[in-house]
N, C-alpha and C positions, 0 to 999 in steps of 0.2 A: 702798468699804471702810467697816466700820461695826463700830466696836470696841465702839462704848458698848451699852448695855443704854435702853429705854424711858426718856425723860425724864419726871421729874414734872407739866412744866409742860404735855407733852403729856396725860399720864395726866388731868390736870386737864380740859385740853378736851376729850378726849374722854368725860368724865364728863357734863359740863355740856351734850352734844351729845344720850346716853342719855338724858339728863332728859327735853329734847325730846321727844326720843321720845315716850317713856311718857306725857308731858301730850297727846300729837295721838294716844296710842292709845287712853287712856282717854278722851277727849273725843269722837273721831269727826267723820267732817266733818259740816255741818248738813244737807246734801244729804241722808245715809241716811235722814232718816223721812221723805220725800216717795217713795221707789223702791216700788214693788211686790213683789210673792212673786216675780213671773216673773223679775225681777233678780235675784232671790237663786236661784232656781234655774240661770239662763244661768252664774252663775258656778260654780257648785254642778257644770253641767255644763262648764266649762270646764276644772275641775281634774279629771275624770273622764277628759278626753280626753287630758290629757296620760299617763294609765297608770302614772303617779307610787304612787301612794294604793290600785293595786287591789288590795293586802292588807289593806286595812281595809275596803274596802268590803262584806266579807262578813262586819264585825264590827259597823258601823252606818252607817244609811246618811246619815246629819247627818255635812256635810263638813267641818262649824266642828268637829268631835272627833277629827280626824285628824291623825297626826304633822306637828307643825311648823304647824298651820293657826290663826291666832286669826282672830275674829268681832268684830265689835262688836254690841251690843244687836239690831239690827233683822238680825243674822246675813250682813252684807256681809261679805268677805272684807279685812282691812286688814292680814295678816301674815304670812309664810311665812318660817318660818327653817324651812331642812332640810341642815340641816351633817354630809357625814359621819365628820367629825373630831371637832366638840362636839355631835351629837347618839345618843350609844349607843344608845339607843331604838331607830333604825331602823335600815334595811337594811345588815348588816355591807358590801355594797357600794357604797354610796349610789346616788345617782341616778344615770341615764344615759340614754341618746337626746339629741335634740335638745330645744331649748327650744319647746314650743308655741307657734304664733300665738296662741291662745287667750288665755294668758296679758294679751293687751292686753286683754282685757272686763273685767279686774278693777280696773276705774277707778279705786276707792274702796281700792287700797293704798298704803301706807303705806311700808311695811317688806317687800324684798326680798331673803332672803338666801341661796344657793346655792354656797356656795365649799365648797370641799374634796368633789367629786364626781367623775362622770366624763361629763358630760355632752360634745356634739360639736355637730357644724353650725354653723353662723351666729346670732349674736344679732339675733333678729326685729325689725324697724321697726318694728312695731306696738308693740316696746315705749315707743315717746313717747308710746302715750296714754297712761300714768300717768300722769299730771298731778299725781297727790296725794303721789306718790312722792317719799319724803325721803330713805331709807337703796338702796342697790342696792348690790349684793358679789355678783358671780359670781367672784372669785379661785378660786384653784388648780383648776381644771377645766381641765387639760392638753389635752385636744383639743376646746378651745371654738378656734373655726377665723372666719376671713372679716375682714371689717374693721369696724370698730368706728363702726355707723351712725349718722350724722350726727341722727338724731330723737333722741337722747339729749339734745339741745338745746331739746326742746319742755316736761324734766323740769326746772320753775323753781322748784319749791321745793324740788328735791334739795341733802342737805347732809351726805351720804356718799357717792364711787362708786369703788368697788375691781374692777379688772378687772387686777390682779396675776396673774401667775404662768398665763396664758390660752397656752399656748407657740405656740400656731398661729394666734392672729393677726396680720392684717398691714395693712398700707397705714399711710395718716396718720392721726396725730393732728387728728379733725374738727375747724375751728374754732368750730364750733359750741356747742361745748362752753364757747367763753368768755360764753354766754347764761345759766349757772347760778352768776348773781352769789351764789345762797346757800350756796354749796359753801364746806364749810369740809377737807374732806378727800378729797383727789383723789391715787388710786395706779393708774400703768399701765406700770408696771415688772415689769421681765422677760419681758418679751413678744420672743422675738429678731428676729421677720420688721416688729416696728413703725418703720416708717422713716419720712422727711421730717425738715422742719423742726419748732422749737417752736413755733406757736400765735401771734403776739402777742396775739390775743386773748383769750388766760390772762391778761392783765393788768388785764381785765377782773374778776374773780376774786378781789375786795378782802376777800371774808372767809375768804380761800384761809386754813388754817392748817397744814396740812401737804400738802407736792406731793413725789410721788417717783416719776421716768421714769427710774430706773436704768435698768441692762442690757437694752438697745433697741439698735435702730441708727439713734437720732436722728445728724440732721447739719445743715449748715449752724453758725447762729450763737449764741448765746444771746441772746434779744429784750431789747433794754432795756427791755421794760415790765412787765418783772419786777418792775424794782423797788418797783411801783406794792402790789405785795402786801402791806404792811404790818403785815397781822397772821403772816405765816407765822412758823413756829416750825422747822419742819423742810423742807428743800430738798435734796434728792437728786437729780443728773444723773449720776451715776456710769456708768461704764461702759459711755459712747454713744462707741464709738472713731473714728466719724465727727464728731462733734460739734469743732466749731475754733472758731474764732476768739481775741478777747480776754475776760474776763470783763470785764460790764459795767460800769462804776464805780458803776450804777445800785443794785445789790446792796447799797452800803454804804448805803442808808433803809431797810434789811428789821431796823429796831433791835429787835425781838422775837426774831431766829433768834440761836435753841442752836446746830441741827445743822448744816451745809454740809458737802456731799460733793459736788467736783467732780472726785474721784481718776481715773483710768483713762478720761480723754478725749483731744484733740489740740487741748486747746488752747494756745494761743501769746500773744506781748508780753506782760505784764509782772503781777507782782500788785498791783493798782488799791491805794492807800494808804488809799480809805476803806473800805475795808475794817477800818480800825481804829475804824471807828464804830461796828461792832459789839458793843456791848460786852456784851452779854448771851452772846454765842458760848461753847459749850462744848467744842464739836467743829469742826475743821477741818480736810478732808483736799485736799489740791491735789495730790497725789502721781499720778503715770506722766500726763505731760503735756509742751507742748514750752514749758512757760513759762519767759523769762529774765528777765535784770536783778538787779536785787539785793532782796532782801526790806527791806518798808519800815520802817522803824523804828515805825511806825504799829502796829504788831501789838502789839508791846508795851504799847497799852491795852487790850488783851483780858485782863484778870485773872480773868477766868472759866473760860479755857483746861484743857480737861483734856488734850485730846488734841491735838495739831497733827501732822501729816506732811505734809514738799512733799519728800517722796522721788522721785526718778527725774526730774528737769527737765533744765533748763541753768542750772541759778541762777549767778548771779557775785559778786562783791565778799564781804562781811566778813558774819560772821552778829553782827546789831546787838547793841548790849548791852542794850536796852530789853527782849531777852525776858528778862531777868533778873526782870521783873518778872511775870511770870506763875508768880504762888505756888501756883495751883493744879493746875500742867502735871503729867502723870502719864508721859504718853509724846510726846516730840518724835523726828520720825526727819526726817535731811536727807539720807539717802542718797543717791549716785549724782548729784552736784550738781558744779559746778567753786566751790562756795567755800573762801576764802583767809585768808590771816591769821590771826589765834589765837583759842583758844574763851575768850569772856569772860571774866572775874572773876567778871558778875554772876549767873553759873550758881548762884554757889553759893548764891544764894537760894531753887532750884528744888529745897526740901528735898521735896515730897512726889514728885519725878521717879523713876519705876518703870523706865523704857525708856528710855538715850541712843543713840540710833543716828546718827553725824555720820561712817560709814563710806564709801568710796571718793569721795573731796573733795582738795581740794589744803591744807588746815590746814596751818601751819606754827607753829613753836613747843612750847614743853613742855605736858604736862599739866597744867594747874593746880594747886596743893596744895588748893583752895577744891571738889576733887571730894570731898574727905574730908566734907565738909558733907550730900553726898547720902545719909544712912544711911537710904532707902526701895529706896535702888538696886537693881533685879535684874540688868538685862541692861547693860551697858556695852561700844560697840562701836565703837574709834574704829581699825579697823584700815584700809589701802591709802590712806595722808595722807603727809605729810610731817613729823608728829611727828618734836620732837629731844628732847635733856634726857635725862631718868633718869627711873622708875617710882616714881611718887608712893607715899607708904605708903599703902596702900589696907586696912590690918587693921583701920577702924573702918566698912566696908560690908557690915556683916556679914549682910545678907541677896544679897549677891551672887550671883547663878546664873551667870554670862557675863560673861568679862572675856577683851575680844579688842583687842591690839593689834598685829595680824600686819602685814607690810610698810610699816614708817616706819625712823626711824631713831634709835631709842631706844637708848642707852649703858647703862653702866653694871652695877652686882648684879641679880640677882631679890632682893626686901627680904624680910629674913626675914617680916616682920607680915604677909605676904601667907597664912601659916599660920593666919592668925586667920577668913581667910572659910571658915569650916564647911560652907555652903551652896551654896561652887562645884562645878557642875558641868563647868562647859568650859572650861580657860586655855590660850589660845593666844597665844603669844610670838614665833614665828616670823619669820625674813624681817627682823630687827632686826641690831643691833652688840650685843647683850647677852653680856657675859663674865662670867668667875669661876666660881664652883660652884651647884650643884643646893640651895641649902642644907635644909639634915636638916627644918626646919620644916614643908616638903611634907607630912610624912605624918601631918599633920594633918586633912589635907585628906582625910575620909573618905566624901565624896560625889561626888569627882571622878571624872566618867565619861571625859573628855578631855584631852588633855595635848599640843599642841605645841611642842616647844621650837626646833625645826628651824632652820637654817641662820643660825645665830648664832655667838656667839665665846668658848661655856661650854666649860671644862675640865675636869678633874678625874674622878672616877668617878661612875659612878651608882649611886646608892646604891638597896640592894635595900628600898623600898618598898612595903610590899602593896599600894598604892593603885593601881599599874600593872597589878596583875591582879584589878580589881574586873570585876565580870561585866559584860559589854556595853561596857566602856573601850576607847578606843584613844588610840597613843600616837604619839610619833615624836621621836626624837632624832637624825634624820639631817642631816649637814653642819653639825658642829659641830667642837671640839678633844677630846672623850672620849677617856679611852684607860681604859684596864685589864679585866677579865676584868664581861663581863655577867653580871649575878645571873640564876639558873638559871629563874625564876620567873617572870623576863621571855623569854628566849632562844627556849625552846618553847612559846612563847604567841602571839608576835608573830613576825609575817616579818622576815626579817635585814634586807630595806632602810629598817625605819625607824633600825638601826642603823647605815646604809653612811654612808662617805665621814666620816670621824674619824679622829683621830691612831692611835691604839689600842687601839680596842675589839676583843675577841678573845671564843670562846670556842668548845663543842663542838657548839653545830648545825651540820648543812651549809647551805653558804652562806655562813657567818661564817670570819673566821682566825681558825684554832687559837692557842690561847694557850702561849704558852715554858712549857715542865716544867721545874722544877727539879730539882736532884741528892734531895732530899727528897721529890719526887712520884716520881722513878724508883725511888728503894729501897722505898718503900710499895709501889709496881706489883709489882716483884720480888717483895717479901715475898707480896703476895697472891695474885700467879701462881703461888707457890709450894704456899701454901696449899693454892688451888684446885685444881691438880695433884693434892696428896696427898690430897684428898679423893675427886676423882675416881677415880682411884686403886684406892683402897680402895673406895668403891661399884661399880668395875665387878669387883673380889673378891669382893664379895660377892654381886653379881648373879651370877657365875658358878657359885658353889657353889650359888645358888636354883636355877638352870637344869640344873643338874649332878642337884640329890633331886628337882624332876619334868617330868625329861626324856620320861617316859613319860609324862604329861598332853597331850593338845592343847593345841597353844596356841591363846589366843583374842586380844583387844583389852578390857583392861579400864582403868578409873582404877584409874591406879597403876602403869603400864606406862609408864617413860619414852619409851619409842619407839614410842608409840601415836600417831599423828595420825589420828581417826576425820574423815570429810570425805564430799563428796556424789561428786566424781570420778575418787579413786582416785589423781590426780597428784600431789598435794601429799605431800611425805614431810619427817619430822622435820629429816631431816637436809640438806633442801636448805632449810630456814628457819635452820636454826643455820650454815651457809656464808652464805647471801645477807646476814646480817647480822652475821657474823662476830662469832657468838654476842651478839645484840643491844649489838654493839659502839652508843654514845651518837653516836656521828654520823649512823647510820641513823634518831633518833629525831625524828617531826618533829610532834609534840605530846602533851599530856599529856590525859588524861580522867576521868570521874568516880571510874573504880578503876581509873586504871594508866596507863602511857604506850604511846603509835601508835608503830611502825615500820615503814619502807616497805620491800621487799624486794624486787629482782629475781631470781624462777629461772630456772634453767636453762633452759626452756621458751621464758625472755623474755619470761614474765607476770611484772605489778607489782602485788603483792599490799599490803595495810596489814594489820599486825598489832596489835592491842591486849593486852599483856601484861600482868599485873599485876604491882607491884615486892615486892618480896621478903619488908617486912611486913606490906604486904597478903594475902595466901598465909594468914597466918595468921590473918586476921578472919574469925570467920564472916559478917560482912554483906558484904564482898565474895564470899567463897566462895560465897553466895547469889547474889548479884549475877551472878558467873560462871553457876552456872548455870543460873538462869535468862535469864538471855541465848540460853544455846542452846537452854533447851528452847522459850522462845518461836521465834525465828526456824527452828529445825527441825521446826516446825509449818507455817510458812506460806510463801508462793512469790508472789511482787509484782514488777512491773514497776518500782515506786516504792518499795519497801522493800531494804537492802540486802543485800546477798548473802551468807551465810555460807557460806565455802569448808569450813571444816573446825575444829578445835579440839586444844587441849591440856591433856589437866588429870591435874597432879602434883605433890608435896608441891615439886620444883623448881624445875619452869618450869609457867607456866600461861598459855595465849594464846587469843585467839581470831584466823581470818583470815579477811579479808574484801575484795570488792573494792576494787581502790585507787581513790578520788576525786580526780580532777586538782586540782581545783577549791576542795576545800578546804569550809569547813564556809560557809551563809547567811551568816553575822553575821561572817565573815573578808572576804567578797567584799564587805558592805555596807558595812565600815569602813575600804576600802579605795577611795581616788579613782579609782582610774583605773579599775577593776572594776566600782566599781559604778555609771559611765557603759556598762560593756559589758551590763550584765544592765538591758535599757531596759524599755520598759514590758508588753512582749509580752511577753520572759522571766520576768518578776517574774507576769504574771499566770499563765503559763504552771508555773511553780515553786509558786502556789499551788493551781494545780489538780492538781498533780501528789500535793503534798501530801493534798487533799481525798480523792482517790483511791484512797491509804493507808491513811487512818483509814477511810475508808467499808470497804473490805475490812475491816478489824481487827475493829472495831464490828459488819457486818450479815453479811461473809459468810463469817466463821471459827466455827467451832464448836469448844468454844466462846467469844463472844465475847472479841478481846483488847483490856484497856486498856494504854494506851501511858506514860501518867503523866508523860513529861519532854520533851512536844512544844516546841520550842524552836530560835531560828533555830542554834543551836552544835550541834543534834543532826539538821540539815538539810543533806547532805552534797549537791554540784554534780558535776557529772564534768566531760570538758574539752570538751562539749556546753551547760553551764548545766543541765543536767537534773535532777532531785534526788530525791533518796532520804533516806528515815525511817530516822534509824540510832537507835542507843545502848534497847537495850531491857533494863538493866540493872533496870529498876524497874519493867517493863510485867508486870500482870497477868492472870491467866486471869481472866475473868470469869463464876462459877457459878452460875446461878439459886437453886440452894438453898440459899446460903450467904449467909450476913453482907457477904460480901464490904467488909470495915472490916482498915484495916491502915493504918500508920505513915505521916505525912506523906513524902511524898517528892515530888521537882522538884525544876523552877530557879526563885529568888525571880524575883517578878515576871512569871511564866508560871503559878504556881498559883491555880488558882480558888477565889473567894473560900469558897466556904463550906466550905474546907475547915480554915479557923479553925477551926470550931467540930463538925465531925462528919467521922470516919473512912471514911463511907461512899463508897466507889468506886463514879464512874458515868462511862457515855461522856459526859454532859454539862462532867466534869474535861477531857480531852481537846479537848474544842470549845468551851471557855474559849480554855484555851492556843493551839489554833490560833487564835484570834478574834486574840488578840495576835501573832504572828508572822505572819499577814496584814497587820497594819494596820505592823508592824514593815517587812515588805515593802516596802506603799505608800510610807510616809516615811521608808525610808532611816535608820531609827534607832529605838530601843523607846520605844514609846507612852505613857510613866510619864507625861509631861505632859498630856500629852490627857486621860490619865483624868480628873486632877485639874480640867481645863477645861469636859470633859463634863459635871460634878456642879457647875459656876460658874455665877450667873445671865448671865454671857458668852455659854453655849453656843449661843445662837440666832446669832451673828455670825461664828461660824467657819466660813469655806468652806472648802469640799473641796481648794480649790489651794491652801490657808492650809498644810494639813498635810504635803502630797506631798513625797517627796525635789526638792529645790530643785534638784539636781546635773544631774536629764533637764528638758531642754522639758515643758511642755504635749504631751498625746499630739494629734497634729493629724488624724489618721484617727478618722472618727468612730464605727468599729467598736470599735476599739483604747480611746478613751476611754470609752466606755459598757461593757467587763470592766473597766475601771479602778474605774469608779463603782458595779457592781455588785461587787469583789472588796470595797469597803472600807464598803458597802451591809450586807453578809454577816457581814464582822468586827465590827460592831457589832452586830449582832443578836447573835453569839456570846461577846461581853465584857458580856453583861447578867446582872448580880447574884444575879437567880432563877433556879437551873439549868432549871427547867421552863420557863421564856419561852424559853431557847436552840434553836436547832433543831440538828435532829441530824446529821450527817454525811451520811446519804442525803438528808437535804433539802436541802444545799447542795448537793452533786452534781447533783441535779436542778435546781437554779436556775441553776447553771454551765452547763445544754447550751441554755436558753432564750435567748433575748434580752434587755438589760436592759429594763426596763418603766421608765428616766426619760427624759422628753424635753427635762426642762431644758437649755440652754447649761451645757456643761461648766464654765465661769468663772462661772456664776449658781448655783451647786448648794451648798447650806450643810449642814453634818452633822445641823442640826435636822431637816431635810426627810429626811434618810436613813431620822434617829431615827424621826420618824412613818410612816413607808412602812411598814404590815405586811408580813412575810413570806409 
């Protein structure tokens, strides 16, 4: 795991290493003026053989002028950088074939670099004869394949070698390798088939400064002649799940290391105390490991600390109060541990702490008042503990995003000053003794996407809040003492079980109890039934004298015919909609939409239709009236397997509807926000729901004439049936799309689904649409809308986020390796489609088209970071 961004002191040597360089490139070794022409030719044809260059070669035939080729004076070959990531010059697909034998004649190089290609085969033996070779980088060349031959040991004045991210290499780590005492930077991580042990004769390796054998399948022990490394700066073994034993105590003489990543190993006993010698350390991650015992109080001389995680062990005893002294900790996370007893005092010196995660532990005691100290705080998670006591005022953590303290056993009010965090997004309360009222301060709280309050011991009403129906929020106030009538605004938004199981919550969805009328709601009802009677009444007198003056006209079906239902099958008739819902009696209504509220109807027939009606002042807007019909003239254009069905319509100055088929299932963003659903919709469904989608818009976009824009593609406008299948609804905003027009018209969407550039220009394009899908893809993959990511994407962060960072946490890891490479190409795709220039976006049939391929990464699923997505062209 690797949170942090490039260390300076790194940046530093690898500066000082460049310098190198440059002085052995301009110098040259002394051997070049003794060589002959025929030398310079043998190489000349060396690099011809390999087939690299024969685009140039019909440009000149001097091979020192060729991409990537430097010369020194006498015209030897001393450099090859041919990168097709940092070199745009050449071939948009870089190199490929195998590596030439050849390559070994070019004795007098220097400077070898080949990463980010597609080359294959075996890395040739011949390459030990460089002898002169300082730098060697074959990374990211995904199907460089065989094992990593032991003559790399012949290269003793090497002092770079990256064989990073090679995925099909295999066998051991040669020992051989601890022969290039001059190596100061050695990476062969990410390699998944590299197994065995570590080397002891890496300890050889004394002016090693950076080593990283991440995600391998090293195993065995960690050599204690590690410690012998003295200059290292950064040490990475992360995610060798074979990898056990103890860490060596030997590690604490490595007094130059910043970094230490031993996260996501198997290793076991205890964390060695000198460890606290490290006192340069910035980052420390010990997290998903079988390490116990108690943490040593010894860490608390790391004042350097930014980061620390020993998440996921069997840690014991008391978290010491020496890390109080780590003033520069940003994020400590102890999750998933068995520690005890109370959270220091000395925390509250941890003023620049961004992240406390001390989540599912045995803590016991209150929260400390000394948390009000941490105003840097974002994330605060100190839920599934033994917490007692009462809710600290926390209204002066006013950058707060996350404050979870679900299952302890916390007393007392919610405090009013908890109104003061403007920046929460997710308060969960849950699973506590918390009593008393909701208090009114809440709805301050205008960024609150989350809200549980669940199985606690709050009373009173709930007060009608907008903040419960912010778009994307979910909520749950189930198994509490509430009683009285639910705000209307909540009821048909949310499913009735986040209200079950309360004293007396009531109100008119189905599902919920009806709430007691009083003698005051009956004689209103009366008066109004009366009304409506007399109105009735009188309009069917006067339809009848219309029908009476032209009874001699054919009759046809027009707007403005109450008893018109124009439809595709002929079955639907007005009057079996106004029985099935007993004249859109409010029980039948099981949610609200952009212009009007859904009701579900059974006819006669024993078809379950969904109606969307508009309410009564709407009728009179013309931007709904629009709204309406363009809804039907769109949808009564086209005919999709994945778009929804319009049965038929209604339009009249009284009742105005549309009907369509009913969805079990309820809309995306219902079933995501929902626990138990959204374990049923796993990773096959979810990728399956975006393909379905893709499917949609590719129809709309290429094979409608002509084309339709969609405008409000959004997981609430992404309806499931009782299959998980899905359908494109709500086309209240979709436009015709006409070559010869402007085609510029009024912002419309859902925040947070609209592409950007539509800040600042009117113009409608399909590239709008595969924005928004771009986000309820990635919405998809992680079980919740992507506002954060964006912001992490545009972080100099972005390079550290992996792909399992993001994912809904709620499913496994997909383990079929089919299964996970549509995962990694679904959210591959969503980022190509969330890019800023609508031109860089690709279009609907070209995701279509990438959907029936195969994915092209062969990275380990758990090794695959969003940068690498980022750079993957489409």
């Amino acid at each position: 795991m690797e949170w942090c961004s490039i260390n300076p002191c790194r940046v530093l040597v690898v500066s000082v290493v460049l310098l190198s360089y440059n002085m052995l490139l301009i110098s040259s070794p002394p051997a070049a003026a003794a060589t002959t022409d025929a030398q310079v030719e043998a190489e000349a044809e060396a690099l011809r053989n390999s087939t690299w260059w024969w685009y140039m070669e019909n440009i000149t035939s001097h091979h020192c002028t060729w991409d990537g080729i430097t010369c020194n004076r006498e015209g030897h070959v001393i450099q090859i950088t041919y990168s097709h990531y940092n070199s745009p010059r050449i071939s948009d697909c870089g190199l490929d074939g195998e590596l030439p034998v050849s390559l070994g004649n070019l004795t007098l190089l220097v400077y070898l670099s080949l990463n980010f290609n597609r080359i294959n085969g075996s890395i040739p033996s011949e390459i030990g004869n460089l002898k002169n070779l300082i730098h060697l980088d074959l990374s990211y060349n995904y199907y460089l394949s065989g094992a990593i031959p032991s003559s790399l040991g012949y290269l003793k004045n090497l002092i770079h070698l990256d064989l990073s991210h090679c995925y099909s290499l295999y066998g051991a780590i040669p020992s051989s390798l601890g022969y290039l005492k001059n190596l100061i930077h050695l990476d062969l991580s990410h390699n998944s088939d590299l197994y065995g042990v570590i080397p002891s004769s890496l300890g050889n390796l004394t002016n090693l400064v950076y080593l990283s054998l991440n995600f391998n399948r090293i195993n065995g022990s960690i050599p204690s002649e590690i410690g012998n490394l003295k200059n290292l700066i950064h040490l990475d073994l992360s995610y060798n799940y074979y990898l056990s034993g103890a860490i060596p105590s030997s590690i604490g003489y490595l007094k130059n290391l910043i970094h230490l990543d031993l996260g996501s190993n198997s290793l076991s006993s205890v964390i060695p105390s000198s460890l606290g010698s490290l006192t340069n350390l910035e980052y420390l991650y010990l997290n998903f490991n079988r390490i116990n015992g108690s943490i040593p109080s010894e860490i608390g001389n790391l004042k350097n600390l930014v980061q620390l995680s020993l998440s996921h062990n069997a840690l014991l005893g008391t978290i010491p109060s020496s890390l109080g002294n780590l003033i520069n900790l940003t994020y400590f996370h102890l999750i998933d541990n068995q520690i005890q007893g109370l959270i220091p005092l000395s925390f509250g010196n941890l003023t620049n702490l961004t992240h406390l995660y001390l989540r599912y532990n045995q803590i016991n005691g209150s929260i400390p008042p000394v948390i009000w100290n941490l105003k840097n705080l974002i994330h605060l998670r100190l839920d599934h503990n033994n917490l007692t006591g009462v809710i600290p005022s926390l209204g002066y953590l006013i950058h707060l995003n996350v404050f979870n303290i679900r299952r302890n056993r916390i007393r007392g009010h919610i405090p009013s000053k908890i109104g003061n965090l403007n920046n929460l997004t997710s308060l969960d309360l849950s699973d506590n003794l918390i009593d008393g009222k909701i208090p009114s301060q809440l709805q301050n709280l205008k960024s609150l996407e989350s809200l549980n309050l669940s199985h606690n011991k709050l009373s009173g009403h709930i007060p009608p809040l907008s903040i419960y129906i912010h778009k994307g929020s979910s909520i749950d106030f189930s198994h509490n003492d509430f009683e009285g009538h639910i705000p209307h605004e909540l009821q048909f938004v949310y499913p009735p079980r986040v209200f079950g199981h309360n004293k007396g919550l009531c109100g008119e969805r189905e599902g919920l109890p009806h709430c007691k009328r009083g003698h005051k709601t009956i004689l209103i009802i009366s008066l109004s039934t009366i009304l409506f009677l007399s109105f009735v009444a009188l309009g069917i007198l006067l339809l009848s004298r219309k029908t009476r003056r032209n009874q001699t006209k054919a009759t046809s079906t027009k707007n403005g015919d109450i008893f018109s239902v124009w439809n595709y099958d002929g079955k639907i008739a007005y009057e079996d909609i106004i029985e099935a819902t007993e004249d859109f009696d409010i029980k039948y209504c099981i949610g609200t939409g952009g212009y009007g509220s859904v009701y579900k109807a059974q006819l006669p027939t024993g078809n379950v239709v969904a109606l969307k009606k508009l309410h009564g002042w709407e009728r009179d807007e013309a931007t709904y009236l629009k709204s309406f019909q363009n809804e039907v003239q769109v949808l009564s254009k086209i005919q999709h397997r994945n778009i929804i069905k319009l049965h038929g319509y209604c339009l009249h100055k009284r009742c105005m509807f549309l009907i369509y088929k009913y969805m079990e299932r309820g809309s995306l963003y219902c079933v995501l926000s929902n626990e138990v659903e959204a374990l049923e919709l796993d990773w096959i469904k979810r990728v399956n729901v975006i393909k379905s989608i893709v499917h949609a818009l590719c129809y709309m976009h290429h094979d409608s004439t002509p084309p339709i824009i969609h405008r409000d593609v959004s997981s609430n406008n992404i309806l499931l049936d009782f299959k998980l299948d899905a359908f494109l609804s709500d086309f209240g905003t979709a436009r015709l799309l006409h070559p010869d027009s402007s085609n510029q018209t009024l912002l419309a969407g859902t925040y947070g689904y609209i592409a950007p550039e539509l800040a600042y220009t009117m113009a409608v394009t399909e590239k709008c649409d595969v924005y928004s899908f771009g986000v309820v893809a990635l919405e998809t993959m992680m079980g919740r809308h992507p506002r954060e990511l964006f912001t992490l994407l545009s972080s100099s962060s972005a390079q550290n986020i992996m792909l399992t960072d993001i994912l809904d946490s709620r499913l496994p890891s997909p383990q079929d390796r089919q299964v996970a490479r549509d995962v990694v190409l679904v959210v591959w795709l969503a980022l190509k489609c969330i890019h800023s220039n609508p031109r860089s976006r690709p279009t609907m049939q070209h995701i279509s088209s990438k959907l029936l391929i195969q994915s092209p990464f062969l990275e380990p699923f758990h090794g695959i970071s969003l940068w690498q997505l980022n750079i993957q062209e489409i």
